[in-house]
C-alpha angles and dihedrals in degrees: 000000000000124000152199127227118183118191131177103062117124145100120347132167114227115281097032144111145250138176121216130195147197132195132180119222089214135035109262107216116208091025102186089177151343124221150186116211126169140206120210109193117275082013125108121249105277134185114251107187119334129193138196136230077247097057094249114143138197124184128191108250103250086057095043105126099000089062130068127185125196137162140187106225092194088054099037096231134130132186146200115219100203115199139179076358112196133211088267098065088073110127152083117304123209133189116224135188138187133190128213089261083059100248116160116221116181141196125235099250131256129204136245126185120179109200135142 
């Protein structure tokens, strides 16, 4: 069973920054897109930034030039730049990817909390 294990989330005062990362235990084959999405408490699930095997991105608004994905198709991995970070990017962040068959693998989660 493959997973996901994201590392990097914690503690950051507003206006910093923090790097995410996501790494699979096993090679996906067929990867379509990898993705970050986040939970704030009493919020749905939402995407954050997602990118394709192609390179094309797509961010949320409210993440749109403080936010970079990149991922390194070869390693599996896929990771979230976070940058000038607000109050409201409190929550918990999660890794996704999806295979051309259309098959969802997720991380485990890891927090962020943004606080001064």
């Amino acid at each position: 069973q493959v997973q996901l294990v994201e590392s990097g989330g914690g503690l950051v005062q507003p206006g910093g920054s923090l790097r995410l990362s996501c790494a699979a235990s096993e090679t996906i084959f067929n990867i379509n897109a990898m993705a970050w999405y986040r939970q704030a408490p009493g919020k749905h699930r939402e995407l954050v930034a997602a990118i394709t095997l192609g390179g094309q991105t797509n961010y949320a608004d409210s993440v749109k030039g403080r936010f970079t994905i990149s991922r390194d198709s070869n390693k599996n991995t896929v990771n979230l730049q976070m940058s000038s970070v607000k109050l409201d990017d409190t929550a918990v962040y999660y890794c996704n990817v999806v295979t051309d068959d259309w098959h969802n693998y997720w991380g485990q989660g890891t927090q962020v909390t943004v606080s001064s």
